[in-house]
C-alpha positions as CSV (number, residue, x, y, z in Angstrom):
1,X,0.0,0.0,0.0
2,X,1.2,3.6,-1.1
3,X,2.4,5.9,2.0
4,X,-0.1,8.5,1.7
5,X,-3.1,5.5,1.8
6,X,-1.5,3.9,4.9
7,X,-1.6,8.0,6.5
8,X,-4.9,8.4,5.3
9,X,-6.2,5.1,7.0
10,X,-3.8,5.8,9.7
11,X,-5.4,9.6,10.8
12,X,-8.8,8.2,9.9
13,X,-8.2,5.6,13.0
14,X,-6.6,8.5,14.8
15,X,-10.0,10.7,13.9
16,X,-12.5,7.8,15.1
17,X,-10.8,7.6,18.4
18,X,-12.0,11.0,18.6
19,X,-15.6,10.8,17.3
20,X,-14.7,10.5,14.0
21,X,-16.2,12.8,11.0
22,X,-19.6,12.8,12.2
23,X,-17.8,14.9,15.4
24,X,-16.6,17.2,13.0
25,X,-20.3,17.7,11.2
26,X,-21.4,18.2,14.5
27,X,-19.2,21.1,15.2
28,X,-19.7,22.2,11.6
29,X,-16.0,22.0,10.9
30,X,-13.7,20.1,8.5
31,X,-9.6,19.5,8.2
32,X,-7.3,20.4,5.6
33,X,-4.1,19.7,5.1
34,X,-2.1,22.4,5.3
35,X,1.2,20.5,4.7
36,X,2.8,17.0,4.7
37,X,6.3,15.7,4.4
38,X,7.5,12.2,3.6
39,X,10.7,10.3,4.5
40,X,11.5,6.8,2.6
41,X,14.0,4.6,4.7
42,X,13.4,1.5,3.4
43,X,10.8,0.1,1.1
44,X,7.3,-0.8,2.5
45,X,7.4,-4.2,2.1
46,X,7.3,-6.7,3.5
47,X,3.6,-6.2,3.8
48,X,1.5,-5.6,6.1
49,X,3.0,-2.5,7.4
50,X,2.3,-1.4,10.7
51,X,1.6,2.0,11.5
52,X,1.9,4.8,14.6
53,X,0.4,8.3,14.7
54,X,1.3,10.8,17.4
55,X,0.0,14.3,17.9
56,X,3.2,16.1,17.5
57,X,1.7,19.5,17.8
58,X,-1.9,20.9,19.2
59,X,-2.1,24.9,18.0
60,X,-5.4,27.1,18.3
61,X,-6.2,26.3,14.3
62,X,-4.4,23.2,13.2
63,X,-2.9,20.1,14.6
64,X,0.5,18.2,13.3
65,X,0.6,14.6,13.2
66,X,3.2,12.5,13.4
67,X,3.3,8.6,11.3
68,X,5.5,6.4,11.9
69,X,5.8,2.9,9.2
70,X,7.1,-0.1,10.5
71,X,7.6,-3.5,8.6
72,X,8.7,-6.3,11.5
73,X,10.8,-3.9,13.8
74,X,12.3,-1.4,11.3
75,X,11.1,1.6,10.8
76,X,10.5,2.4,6.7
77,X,9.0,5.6,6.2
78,X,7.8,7.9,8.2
79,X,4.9,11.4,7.6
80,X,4.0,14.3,9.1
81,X,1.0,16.3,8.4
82,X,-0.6,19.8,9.5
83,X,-4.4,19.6,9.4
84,X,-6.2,23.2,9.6
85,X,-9.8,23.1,10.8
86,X,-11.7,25.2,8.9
87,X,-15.5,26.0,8.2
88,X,-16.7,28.0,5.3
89,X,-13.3,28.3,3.7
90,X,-11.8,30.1,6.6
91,X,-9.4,28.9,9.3
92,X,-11.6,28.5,13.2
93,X,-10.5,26.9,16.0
94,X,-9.8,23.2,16.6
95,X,-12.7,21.4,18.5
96,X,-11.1,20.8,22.3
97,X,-11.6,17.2,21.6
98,X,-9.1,17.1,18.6
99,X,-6.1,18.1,21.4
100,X,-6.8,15.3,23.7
101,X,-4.6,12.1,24.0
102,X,-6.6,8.9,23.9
């Protein structure tokens, strides 16, 4: 599976653990990316990868998140990504219950 599926899937998981997008309708809010950055190690293989996200950063608008790809015990790639919550087309603040640990 390409890197930017497994991060997608990856922060998807990450998003349910916190409600998921229906928490986001709720709030009337959505998130963007902002910006991502990739780092190949190794390749992704062999399959299935294994995956780690961290919240590397919580700031009033947008929240950076850390992957991590494993395949066995190596690591093989790794992500980070800046969402931006936004409604309307303009930046708003993050719903408190993006910035909490779970």
């Amino acid at each position: 599976m390409p890197l930017r599926e497994l991060v997608e899937e990856a922060f998807l998981g990450w998003l349910d653990a916190r409600g998921g997008r229906s928490a986001l309708r709720r709030a009337a809010v959505d998130l963007v990316v902002r910006a991502a950055s990739w780092e190949f190690f190794a390749p992704i293989r062999p399959e299935p990868a294994t995956i780690a996200v961290h919240t590397e950063r919580v700031g009033t608008t947008s929240i950076t998140l850390a992957f991590t790809v494993r395949c066995a015990a190596d690591v093989v790639a790794a992500a980070t990504v800046t969402y931006v919550c936004v409604r309307g087309g303009r930046t708003v603040p993050l719903p408190a219950h993006l910035g909490v640990p779970v």
